[in-house]
C-alpha positions as CSV (number, residue, x, y, z in Angstrom):
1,X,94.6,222.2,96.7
2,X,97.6,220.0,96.1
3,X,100.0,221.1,93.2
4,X,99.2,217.9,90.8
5,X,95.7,219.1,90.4
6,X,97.1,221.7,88.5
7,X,98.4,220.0,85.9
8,X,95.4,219.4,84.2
9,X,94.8,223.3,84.3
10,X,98.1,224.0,82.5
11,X,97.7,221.1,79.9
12,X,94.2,222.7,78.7
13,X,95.8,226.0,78.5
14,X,98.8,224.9,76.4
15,X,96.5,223.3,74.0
16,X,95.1,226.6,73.6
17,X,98.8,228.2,73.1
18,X,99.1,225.4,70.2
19,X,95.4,226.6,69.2
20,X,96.7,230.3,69.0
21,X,99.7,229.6,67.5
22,X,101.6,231.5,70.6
23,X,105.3,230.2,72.1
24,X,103.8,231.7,75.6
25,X,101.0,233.7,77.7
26,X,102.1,236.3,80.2
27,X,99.1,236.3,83.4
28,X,98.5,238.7,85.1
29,X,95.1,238.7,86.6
30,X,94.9,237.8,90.1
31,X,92.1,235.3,89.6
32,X,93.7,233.4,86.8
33,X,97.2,233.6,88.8
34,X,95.8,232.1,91.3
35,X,93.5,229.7,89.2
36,X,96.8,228.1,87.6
37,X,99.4,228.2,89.9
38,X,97.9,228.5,92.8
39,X,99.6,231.9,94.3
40,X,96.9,233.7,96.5
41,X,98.5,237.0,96.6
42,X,95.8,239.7,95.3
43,X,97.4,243.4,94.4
44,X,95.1,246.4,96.0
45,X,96.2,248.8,93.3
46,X,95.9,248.4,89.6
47,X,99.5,250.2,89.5
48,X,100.7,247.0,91.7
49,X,101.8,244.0,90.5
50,X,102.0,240.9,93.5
51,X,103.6,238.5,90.0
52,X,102.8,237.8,86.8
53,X,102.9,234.2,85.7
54,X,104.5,232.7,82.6
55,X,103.4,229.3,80.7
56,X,104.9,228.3,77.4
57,X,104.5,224.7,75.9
58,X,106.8,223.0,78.4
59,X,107.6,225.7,81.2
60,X,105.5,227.2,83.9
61,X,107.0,230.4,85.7
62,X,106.3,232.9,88.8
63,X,107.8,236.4,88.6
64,X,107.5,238.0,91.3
65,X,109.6,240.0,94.0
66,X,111.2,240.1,97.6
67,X,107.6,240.6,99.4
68,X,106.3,237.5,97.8
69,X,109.3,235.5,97.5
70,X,108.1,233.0,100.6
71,X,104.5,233.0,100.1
72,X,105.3,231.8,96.2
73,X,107.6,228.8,97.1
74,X,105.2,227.8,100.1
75,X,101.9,227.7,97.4
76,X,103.4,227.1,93.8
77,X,106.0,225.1,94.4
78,X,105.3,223.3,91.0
79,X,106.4,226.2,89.2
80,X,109.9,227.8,89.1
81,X,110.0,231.0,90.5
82,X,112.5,233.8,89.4
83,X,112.5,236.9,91.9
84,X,113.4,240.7,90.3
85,X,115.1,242.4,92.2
86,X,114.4,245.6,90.3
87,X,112.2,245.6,87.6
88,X,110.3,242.6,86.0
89,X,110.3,243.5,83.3
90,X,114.3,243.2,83.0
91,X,113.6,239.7,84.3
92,X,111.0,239.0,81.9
93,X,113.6,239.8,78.7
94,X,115.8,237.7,80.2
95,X,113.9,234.8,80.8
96,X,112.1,235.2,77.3
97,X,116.0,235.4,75.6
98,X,116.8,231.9,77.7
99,X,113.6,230.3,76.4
100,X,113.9,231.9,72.8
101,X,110.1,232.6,73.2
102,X,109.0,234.7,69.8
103,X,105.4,235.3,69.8
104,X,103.7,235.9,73.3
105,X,100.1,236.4,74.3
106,X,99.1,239.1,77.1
107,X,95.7,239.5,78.6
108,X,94.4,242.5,77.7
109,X,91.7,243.4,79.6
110,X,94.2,243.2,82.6
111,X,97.8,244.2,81.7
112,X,97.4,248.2,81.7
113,X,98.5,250.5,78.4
114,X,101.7,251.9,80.2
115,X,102.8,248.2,82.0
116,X,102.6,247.2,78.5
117,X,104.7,250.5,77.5
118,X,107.8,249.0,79.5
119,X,106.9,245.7,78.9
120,X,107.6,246.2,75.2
121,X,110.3,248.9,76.0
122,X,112.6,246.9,77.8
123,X,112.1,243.9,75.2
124,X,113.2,246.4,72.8
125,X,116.2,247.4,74.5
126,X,117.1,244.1,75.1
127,X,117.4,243.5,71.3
128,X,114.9,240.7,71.1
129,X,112.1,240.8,69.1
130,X,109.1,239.4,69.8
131,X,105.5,239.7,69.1
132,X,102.8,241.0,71.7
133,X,99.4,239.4,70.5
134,X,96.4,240.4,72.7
135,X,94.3,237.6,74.3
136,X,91.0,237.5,75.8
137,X,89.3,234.7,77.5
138,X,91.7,231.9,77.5
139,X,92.0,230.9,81.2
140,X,88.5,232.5,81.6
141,X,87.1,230.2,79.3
142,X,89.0,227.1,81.1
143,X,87.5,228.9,84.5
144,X,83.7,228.5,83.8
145,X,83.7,224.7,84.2
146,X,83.6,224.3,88.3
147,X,86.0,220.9,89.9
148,X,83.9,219.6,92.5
149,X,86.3,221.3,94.7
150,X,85.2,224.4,93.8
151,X,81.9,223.7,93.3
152,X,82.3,222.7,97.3
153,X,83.8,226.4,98.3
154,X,81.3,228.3,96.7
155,X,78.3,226.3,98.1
156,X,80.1,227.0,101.3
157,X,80.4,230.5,100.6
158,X,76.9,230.9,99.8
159,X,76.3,228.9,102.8
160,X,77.6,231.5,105.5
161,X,76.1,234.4,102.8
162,X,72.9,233.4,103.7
163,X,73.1,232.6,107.1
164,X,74.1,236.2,107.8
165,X,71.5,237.5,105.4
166,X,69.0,236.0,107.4
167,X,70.8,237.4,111.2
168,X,70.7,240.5,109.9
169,X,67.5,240.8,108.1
170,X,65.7,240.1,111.5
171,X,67.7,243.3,113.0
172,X,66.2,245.5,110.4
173,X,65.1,248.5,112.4
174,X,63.2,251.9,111.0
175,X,65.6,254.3,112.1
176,X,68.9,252.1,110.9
177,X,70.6,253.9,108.5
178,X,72.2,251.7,105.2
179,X,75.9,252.2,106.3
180,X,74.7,250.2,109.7
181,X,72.9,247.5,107.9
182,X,76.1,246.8,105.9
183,X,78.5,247.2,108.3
184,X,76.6,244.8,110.2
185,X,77.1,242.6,107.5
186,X,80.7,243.0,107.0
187,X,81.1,242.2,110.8
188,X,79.3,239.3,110.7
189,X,80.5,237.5,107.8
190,X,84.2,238.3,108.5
191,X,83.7,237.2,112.5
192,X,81.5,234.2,111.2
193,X,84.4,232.8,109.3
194,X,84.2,234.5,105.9
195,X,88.6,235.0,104.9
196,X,86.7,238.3,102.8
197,X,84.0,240.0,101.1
198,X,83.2,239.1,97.6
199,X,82.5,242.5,97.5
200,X,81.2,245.7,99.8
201,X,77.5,244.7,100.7
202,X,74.5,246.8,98.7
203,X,72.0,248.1,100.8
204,X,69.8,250.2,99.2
205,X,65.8,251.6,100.8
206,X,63.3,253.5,99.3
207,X,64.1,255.5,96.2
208,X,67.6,254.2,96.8
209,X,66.7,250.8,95.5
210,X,65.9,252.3,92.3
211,X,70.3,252.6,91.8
212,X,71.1,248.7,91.0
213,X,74.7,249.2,92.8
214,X,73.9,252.1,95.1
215,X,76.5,252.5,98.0
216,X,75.4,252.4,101.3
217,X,74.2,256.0,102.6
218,X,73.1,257.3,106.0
219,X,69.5,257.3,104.5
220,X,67.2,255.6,107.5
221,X,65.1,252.6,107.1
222,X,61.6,253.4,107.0
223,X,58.1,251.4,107.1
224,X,57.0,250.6,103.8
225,X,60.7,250.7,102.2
226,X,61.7,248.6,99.6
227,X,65.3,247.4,100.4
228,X,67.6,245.7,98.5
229,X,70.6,244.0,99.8
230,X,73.0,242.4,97.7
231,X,76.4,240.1,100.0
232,X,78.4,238.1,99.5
233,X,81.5,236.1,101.0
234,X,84.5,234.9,100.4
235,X,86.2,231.9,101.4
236,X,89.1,229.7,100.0
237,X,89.2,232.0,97.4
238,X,85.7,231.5,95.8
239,X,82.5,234.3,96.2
240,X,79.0,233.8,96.7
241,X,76.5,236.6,95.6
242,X,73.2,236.7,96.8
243,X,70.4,239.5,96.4
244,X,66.9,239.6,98.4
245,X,65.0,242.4,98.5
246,X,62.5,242.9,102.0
247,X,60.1,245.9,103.7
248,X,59.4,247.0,106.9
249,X,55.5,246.6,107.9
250,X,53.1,245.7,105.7
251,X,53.6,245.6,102.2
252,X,52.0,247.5,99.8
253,X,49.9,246.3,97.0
254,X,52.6,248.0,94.4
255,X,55.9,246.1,96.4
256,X,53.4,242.8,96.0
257,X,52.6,243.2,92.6
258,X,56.7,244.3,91.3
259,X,58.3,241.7,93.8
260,X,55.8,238.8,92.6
261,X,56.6,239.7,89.0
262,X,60.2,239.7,89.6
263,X,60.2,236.3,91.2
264,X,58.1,235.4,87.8
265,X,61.1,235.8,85.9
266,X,63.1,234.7,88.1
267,X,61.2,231.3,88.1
268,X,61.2,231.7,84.8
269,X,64.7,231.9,83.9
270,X,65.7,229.4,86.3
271,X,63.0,226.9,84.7
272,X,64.6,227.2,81.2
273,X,68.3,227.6,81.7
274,X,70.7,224.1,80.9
275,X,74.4,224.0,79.3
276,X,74.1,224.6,75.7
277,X,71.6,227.2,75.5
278,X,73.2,230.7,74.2
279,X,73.7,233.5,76.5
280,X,71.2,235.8,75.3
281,X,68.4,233.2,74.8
282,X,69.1,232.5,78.7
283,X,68.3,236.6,79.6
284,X,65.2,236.5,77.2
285,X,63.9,233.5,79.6
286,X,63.8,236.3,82.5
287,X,63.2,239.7,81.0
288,X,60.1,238.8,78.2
289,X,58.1,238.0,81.5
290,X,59.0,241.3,82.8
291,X,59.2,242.9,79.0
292,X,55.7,241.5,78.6
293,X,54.2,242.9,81.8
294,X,54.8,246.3,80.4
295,X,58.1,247.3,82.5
296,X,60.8,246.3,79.9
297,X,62.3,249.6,80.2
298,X,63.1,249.3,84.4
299,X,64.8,246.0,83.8
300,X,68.2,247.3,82.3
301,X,71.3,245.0,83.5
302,X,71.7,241.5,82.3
303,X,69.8,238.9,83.9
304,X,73.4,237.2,85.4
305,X,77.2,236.3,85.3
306,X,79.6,233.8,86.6
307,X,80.6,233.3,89.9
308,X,83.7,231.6,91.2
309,X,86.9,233.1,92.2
310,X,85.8,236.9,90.9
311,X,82.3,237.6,92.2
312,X,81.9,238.8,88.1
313,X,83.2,236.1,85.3
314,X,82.6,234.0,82.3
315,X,79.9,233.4,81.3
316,X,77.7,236.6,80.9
317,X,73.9,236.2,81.0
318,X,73.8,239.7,78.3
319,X,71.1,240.4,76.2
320,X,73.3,241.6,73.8
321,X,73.7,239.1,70.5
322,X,77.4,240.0,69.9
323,X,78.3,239.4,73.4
324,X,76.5,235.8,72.7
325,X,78.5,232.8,74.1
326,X,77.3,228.9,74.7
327,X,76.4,228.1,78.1
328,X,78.7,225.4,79.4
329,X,78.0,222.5,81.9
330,X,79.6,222.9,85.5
331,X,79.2,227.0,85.2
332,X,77.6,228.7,88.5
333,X,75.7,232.0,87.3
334,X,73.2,234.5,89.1
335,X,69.8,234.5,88.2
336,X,68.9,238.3,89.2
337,X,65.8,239.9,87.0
338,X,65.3,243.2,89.0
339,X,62.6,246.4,88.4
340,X,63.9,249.7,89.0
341,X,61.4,252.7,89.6
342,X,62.8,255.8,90.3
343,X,59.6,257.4,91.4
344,X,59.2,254.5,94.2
345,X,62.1,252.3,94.1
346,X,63.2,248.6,93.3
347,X,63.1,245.1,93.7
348,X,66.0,242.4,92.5
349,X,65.9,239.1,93.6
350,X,69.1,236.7,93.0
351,X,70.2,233.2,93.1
352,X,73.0,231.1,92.4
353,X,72.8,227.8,90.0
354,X,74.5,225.1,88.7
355,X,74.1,224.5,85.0
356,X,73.7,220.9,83.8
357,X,73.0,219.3,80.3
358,X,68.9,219.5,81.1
359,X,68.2,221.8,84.0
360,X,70.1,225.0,86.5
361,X,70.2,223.4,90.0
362,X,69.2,225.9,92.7
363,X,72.0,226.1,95.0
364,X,70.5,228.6,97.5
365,X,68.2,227.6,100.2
366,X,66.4,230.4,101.9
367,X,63.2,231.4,100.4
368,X,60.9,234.4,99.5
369,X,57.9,236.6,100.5
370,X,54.6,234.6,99.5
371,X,52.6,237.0,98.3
C-alpha cells in the first residue's frame, strides 16, 4: 500500500479529534498502528511495546526504538519518526512540550493501567499538564468500512482458508488425534503461502465440540463424531475465519437434524442482513430460528463480528441491546449460529459476508452436507 492512500485514513481521524474536542490521540494497538501508518511490526507480549503512533490536527508521528528504527522509515515514511533511546515515554513529554498538545486521547481498551502509570508520571515530572481522556472506537469505527484493497486480501485469505480446509478434511482419519488435525492445518496454510494464522486452528470431536473455542487435545477422531474446526489465515495483514463442522461415517439422525437447523439460521441470518440494520436485530435473524426450535439455551455467543486486520473487530453481531451499533456498508462479518450439547456435542457453521445497502454477499465458496 503506497503512503498517499493514507491520507485519507488520517483526515477522517482528525475530523474525529475536532469531533472530540482532543489536540491529539496516542495509538497503540497493533491493528490501528498498522491501519494508519502502515507499520507492520506486531508486539508478542502485552508488556511490549513495537511504537505507539501520534496524530494531532496537522502532525503524524512514530515512536518507536532501536529494533524498529529501519523497518519504520522503510514502511511509514509519511510520518516523522522520533526513536527513544530509553524510555518513550520521556520522548513522548517532549514531543507533546514541542507541539504544546493539552488535551490527548488514549485507547483504552489497549494502553495497559501501569503504561498509563508512567505515561502520566513522566508528564507530570516534566511539568506539563495535560489531560488524559479515554477513547474507544475511533479508528475502529473508521476500520469497519473495507477499501477494495482490503476487501481483495481478505477474499484472498479466505481463499487459501478454504482450500486447506478442504485438503485436510479429506485426511480426517478415526484414530487422528485433534492436535494432528490442526497441526496439519498450521503446516499447510503457512507452506501454502499463508504470512500467519489468524489464529491457532479449533478442532474440536465429540463432546469436545460442545466447548465453542476448545483447544486442540489428544482426544482421537472417532466414527460418528461431530467435529468442529474453526481456521483461518493471514495474509498482507488481513484474516479470514471460517468454521465447518463434519463426521466420520454415517451421520446420525440427531447430527442431521442440529446441523440442518444450524444451517437454517444461518440461511437465515444471511438472508436478512444489509447496512443499516442494528446489531442486535441482525443476531435475532439467526438465533429466533434456533430460539424457536426449542434449543435457545445451546446457542450462547453472538451470531458474528468483524473481520479484517484482527480476526475479532467492529462491528459486533451481539444480542445484547446496549452493545447495539448500526451496521455499516463495506463491513465483512461472520455469520456463525452454533448448537452446543454437552451430553453429545456441537455443530457451528460460519461464513464470511460483505454487507451492502440491500443484501450480505456470500464471500465463501465451498459448501455444506445436504441433508
Amino acid at each position: 500500500m503506497c503512503a498517499v492512500e493514507y491520507a485519507p485514513r488520517l483526515e477522517a481521524l482528525r475530523q474525529l479529534l475536532t469531533q472530540q474536542e482532543l489536540d491529539a490521540l496516542l495509538v497503540s494497538s497493533p491493528e490501528n498502528r498498522r491501519y494508519l501508518s502502515g507499520f507492520t511490526a506486531r508486539e508478542e507480549l502485552l508488556s511490549e511495546s513495537c511504537g505507539y503512533l501520534l496524530i494531532t490536527r496537522k502532525d503524524a508521528w512514530l515512536l518507536t526504538d532501536f529494533r524498529y528504527q529501519q523497518w519504520a522509515r522503510q514502511e511509514a515514511p509519511h510520518f516523522q519518526l522520533q526513536i527513544y533511546k530509553s524510555r518513550v515515554t520521556e520522548s513522548l513529554a517532549e514531543l507533546l512540550r514541542s507541539l504544546s498538545i493539552r488535551c490527548v486521547g488514549f485507547e483504552a481498551g489497549y494502553l495497559t493501567y501501569r503504561q498509563y502509570q508512567r505515561l502520566t508520571q513522566e508528564i507530570q515530572e516534566a511539568g506539563l499538564e495535560v489531560s488524559w481522556q479515554p477513547q474507544e472506537g475511533l479508528v475502529e469505527g473508521l476500520r469497519e468500512v473495507k477499501s477494495s484493497e482490503e476487501l481483495a486480501a481478505i477474499r484472498e485469505a479466505l481463499a487459501l482458508t478454504e482450500k486447506v480446509l478442504l485438503e485436510v478434511a479429506a485426511l480426517l482419519t478415526p484414530g487422528w488425534s485433534e492436535r494432528r488435525v490442526a497441526w496439519e492445518i498450521e503446516r499447510r496454510l503457512r507452506e501454502e503461502g499463508a504470512e500467519g494464522l489468524a489464529f491457532a486452528p479449533i478442532v474440536a470431536a465429540g463432546l469436545n465440540s460442545a466447548r465453542p473455542h476448545h483447544q486442540p487435545s489428544d482426544y482421537q477422531l472417532r466414527m460418528g463424531d461431530p467435529i468442529i474446526i474453526d481456521l483461518g489465515a493471514r495474509l498482507r495483514g488481513y484474516c479470514a475465519d471460517l468454521t465447518r463442522t463434519f463426521i466420520l461415517g454415517n451421520p446420525s439422525d440427531r447430527f442431521k437434524e442440529v446441523y440442518s437447523l444450524v444451517r437454517r439460521a444461518q440461511e437465515a441470518a444471511i438472508g436478512g442482513l444489509r447496512a443499516g440494520l442494528k446489531s442486535d436485530a441482525a443476531d435475532a435473524l439467526g438465533r429466533d430460528v434456533i430460539a424457536d426450535a426449542g434449543l435457545g439455551e445451546a446457542f450462547g455467543h453472538s451470531l458474528g463480528h468483524g473481520v479484517g486486520l484482527a480476526v475479532h473487530e467492529a462491528p459486533s453481531l451481539s444480542p445484547h441491546p446496549d452493545r447495539a451499533t448500526i451496521l455499516k456498508a463495506g463491513s465483512v462479518v461472520t455469520v456463525e449460529p452454533g448448537v452446543y450439547l454437552p451430553d453429545w456435542g456441537g455443530v457451528r457453521l460460519e461464513n464470511l459476508v460483505l454487507l451492502h445497502a440491500t443484501h450480505a454477499e456470500v464471500l465463501n465458496q465451498i459448501g455444506y452436507y445436504d441433508f
